[in-house]
VMD Tcl script that draws the C-alpha trace (Angstrom):
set ca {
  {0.00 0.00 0.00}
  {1.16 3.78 -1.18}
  {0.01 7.09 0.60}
  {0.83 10.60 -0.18}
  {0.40 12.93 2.88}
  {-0.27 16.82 2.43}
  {0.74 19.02 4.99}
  {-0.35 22.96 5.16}
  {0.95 25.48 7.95}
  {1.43 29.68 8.20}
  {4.86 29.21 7.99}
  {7.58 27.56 6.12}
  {9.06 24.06 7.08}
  {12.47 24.99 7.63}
  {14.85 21.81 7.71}
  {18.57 20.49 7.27}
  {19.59 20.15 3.76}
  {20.02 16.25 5.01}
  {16.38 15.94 6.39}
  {15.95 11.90 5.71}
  {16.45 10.86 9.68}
  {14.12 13.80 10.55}
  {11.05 12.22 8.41}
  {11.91 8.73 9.24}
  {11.34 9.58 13.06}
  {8.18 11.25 11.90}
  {6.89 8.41 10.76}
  {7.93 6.04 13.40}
  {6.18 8.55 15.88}
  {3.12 8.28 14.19}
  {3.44 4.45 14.75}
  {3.02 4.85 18.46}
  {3.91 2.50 21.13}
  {2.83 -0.83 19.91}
  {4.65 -4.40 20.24}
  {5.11 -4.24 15.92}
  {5.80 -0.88 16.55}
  {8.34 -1.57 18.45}
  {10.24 -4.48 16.32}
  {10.06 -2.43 13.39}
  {12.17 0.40 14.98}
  {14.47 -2.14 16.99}
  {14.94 -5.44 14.73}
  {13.09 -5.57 11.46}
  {12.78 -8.58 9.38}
  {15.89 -10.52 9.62}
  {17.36 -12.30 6.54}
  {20.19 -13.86 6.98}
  {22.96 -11.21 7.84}
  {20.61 -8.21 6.68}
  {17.34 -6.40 8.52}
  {14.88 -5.30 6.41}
  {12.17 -2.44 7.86}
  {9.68 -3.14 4.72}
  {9.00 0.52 3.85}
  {10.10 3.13 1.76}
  {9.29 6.91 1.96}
  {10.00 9.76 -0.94}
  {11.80 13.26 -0.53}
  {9.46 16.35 0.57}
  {7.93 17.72 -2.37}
  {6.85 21.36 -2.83}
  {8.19 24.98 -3.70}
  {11.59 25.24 -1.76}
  {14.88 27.48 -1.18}
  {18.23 26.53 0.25}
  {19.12 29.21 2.63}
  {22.53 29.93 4.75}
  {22.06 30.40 8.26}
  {24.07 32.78 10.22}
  {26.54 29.62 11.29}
  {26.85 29.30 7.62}
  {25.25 26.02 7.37}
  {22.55 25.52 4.95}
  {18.92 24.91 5.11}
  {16.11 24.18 3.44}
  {12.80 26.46 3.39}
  {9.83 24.50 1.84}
  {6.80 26.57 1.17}
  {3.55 24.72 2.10}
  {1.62 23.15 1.03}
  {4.25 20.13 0.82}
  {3.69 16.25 0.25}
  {5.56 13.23 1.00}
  {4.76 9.35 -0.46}
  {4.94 6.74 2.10}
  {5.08 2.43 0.78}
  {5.22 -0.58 2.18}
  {3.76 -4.29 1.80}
  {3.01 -4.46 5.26}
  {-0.63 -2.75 5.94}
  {-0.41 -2.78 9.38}
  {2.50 -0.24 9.03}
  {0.60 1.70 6.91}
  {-2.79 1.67 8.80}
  {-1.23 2.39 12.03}
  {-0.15 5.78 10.64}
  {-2.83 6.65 8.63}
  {-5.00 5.81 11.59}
  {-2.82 8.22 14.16}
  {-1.88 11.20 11.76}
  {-5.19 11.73 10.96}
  {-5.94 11.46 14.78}
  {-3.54 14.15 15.25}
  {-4.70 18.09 15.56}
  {-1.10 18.67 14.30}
  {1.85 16.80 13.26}
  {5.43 18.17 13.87}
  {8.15 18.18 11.80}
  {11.75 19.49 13.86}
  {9.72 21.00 16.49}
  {7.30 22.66 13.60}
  {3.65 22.16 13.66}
  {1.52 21.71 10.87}
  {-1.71 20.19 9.75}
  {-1.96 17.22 7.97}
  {-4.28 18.38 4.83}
  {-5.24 14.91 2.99}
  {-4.22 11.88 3.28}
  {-4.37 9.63 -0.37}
  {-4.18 5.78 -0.40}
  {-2.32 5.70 -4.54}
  {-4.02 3.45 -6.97}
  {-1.57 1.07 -7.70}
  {-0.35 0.73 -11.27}
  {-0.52 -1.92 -14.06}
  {2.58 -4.07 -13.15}
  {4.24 -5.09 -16.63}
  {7.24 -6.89 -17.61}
  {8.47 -2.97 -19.09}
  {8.42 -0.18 -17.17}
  {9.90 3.33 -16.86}
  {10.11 4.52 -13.71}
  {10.87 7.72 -12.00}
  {13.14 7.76 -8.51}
  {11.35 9.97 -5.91}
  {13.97 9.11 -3.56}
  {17.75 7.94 -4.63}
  {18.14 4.62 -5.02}
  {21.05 3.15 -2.96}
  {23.29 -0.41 -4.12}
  {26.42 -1.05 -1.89}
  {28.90 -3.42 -0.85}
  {31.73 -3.26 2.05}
  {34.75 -4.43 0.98}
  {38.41 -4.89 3.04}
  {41.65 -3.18 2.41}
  {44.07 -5.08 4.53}
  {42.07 -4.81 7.80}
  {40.19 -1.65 6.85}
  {36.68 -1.91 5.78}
  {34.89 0.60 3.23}
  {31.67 0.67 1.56}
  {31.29 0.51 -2.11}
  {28.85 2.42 -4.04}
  {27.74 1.35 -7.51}
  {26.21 3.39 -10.17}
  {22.93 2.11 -11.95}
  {25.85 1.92 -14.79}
  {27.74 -0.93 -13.37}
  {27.04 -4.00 -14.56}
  {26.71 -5.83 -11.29}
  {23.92 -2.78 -10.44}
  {20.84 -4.81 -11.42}
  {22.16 -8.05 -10.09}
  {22.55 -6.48 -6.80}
  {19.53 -5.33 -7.09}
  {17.67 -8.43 -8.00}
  {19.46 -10.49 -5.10}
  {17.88 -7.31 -2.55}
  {14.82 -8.24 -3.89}
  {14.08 -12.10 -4.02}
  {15.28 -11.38 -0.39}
  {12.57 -8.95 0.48}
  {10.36 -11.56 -1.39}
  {10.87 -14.48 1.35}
  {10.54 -12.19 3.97}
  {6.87 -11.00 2.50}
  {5.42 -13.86 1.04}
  {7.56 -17.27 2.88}
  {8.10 -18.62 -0.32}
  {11.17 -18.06 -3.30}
  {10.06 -15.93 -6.46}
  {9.62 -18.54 -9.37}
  {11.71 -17.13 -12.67}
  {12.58 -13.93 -10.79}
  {14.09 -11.31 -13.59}
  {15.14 -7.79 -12.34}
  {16.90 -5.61 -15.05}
  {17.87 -1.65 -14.82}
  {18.38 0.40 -17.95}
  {19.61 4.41 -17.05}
  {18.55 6.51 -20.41}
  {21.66 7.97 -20.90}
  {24.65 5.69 -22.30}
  {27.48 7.16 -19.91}
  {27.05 7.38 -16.10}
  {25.44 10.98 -15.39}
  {26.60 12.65 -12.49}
  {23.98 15.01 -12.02}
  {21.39 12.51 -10.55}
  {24.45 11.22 -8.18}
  {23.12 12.33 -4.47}
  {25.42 12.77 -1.52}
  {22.68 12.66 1.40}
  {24.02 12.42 5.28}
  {21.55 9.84 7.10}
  {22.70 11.08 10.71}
  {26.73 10.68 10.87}
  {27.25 8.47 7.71}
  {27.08 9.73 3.85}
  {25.17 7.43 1.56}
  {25.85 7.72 -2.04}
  {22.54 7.43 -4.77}
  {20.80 7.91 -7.81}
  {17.87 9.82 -9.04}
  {16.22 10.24 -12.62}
  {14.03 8.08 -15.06}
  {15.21 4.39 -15.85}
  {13.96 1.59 -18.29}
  {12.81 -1.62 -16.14}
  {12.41 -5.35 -17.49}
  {11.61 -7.10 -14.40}
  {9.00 -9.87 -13.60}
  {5.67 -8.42 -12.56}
  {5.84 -9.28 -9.16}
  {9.24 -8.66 -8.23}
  {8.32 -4.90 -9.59}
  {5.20 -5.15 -7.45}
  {7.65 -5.60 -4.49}
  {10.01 -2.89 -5.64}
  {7.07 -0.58 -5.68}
  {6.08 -1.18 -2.10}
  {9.38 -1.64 -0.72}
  {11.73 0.26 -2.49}
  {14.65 -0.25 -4.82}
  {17.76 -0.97 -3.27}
  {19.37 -0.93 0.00}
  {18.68 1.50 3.10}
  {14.74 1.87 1.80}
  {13.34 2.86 5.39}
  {16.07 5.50 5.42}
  {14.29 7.16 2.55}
  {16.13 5.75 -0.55}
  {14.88 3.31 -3.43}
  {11.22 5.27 -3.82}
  {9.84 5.37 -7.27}
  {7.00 6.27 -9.51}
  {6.11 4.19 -12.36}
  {5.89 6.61 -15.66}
  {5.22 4.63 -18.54}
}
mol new
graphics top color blue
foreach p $ca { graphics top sphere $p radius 0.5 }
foreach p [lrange $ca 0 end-1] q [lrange $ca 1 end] { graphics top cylinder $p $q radius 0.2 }
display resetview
């Protein structure tokens, strides 16, 4: 299940230019203090070494403007109204915040209050064995490799050609965790539009301490339907409930 969330206020949302952790929270305080609640924040869905959180969540949309503070660090000012798309597979995630933001006289974002506007469940889209789909969020595929005893992380490009594998394997792994049984004839292939990797959809974002390297822009898909399905609810990718690996299918 997708929703879209519209906020309105008599003031700008002012946030860090790095503002994933601060809507992540948001979301998990809308989930209250249940048991799932809970085990989604602390553990997730374990698969072998990884934890999966089952959710995705887009950037902030709406009219913005990066502005310098007086420490010279910058911001971002985002005129409301603004919007956000929030996805996951598992409805009780996306009930239990439905249920409690629109409970909620006002919702706070960094300390700012504002009123949640409308709340839209998506209609889902025709899933096809083609696609071309739009990142609303960058998608994220790593690896951490050694160097003697150091360890690093690895960031590919959706040019590299082990991009799409990487990205298949993330997803027949989400697929156990969902449905308890292995995709049959899974297929998961990523086309970028543009013959040589293009830096300008390359994204730096901070998530807290760490710097996570991804990619936005529009992409070719041939994928089996389902494991698409998945993609769409999950995300794309790696570090999904961070706010990476959101998309909109275009075409």
């Amino acid at each position: 299940m997708r929703i879209t969330l519209e906020f309105v206020g008599e003031k700008n949302l002012v946030l860090p230019i790095h503002y994933n952790y601060i809507v992540q929270g948001f979301l998990y305080d809308l989930m209250g203090d249940s048991e799932f609640a809970a085990f989604l924040h602390d553990e997730g869905f374990q698969y072998e070494k990884r934890k999966f959180k089952l959710f995705t969540f887009s950037r902030i949309e709406g009219e913005f403007k990066i502005l310098t503070d007086s420490k010279g660090q910058k911001k971002i000012s985002i005129k409301p109204p603004f919007k956000f798309t929030v996805a996951s597979p598992l409805d009780e995630f996306i009930f239990d915040i439905s249920k409690n933001a629109l409970k909620k006289e006002y919702c706070h974002f960094n300390g700012q209050k504002f009123i949640l506007n409308s709340l839209n469940i998506d209609n889902p889209p025709v899933f096809k064995n083609k696609a071309r789909i739009k990142f609303i969020s960058p998608v994220v595929m790593y690896t951490t490799l050694k160097d003697g005893d150091i360890k690093y992380t690895y960031y590919y490009s959706p040019w590299d050609e082990k991009f799409s594998p990487l990205l298949l394997n993330n997803l027949l792994k989400k697929y156990e965790l969902v449905y308890k049984i292995k995709a049959k004839d899974p297929y998961f292939k990523l086309y970028p539009l543009s013959e040589k990797e293009d830096r300008r959809y390359s994204k730096m974002i901070k998530y807290k301490n760490v710097y996570v390297k991804g990619w936005m822009g529009i992409y070719d898909v041939e994928s089996s339907p389902e494991l698409l399905e998945l993609a769409y609810y999950t995300g794309l990718g790696a570090k999904n409930s961070q706010g990476f690996g959101c998309f909109e299918i275009i075409g």
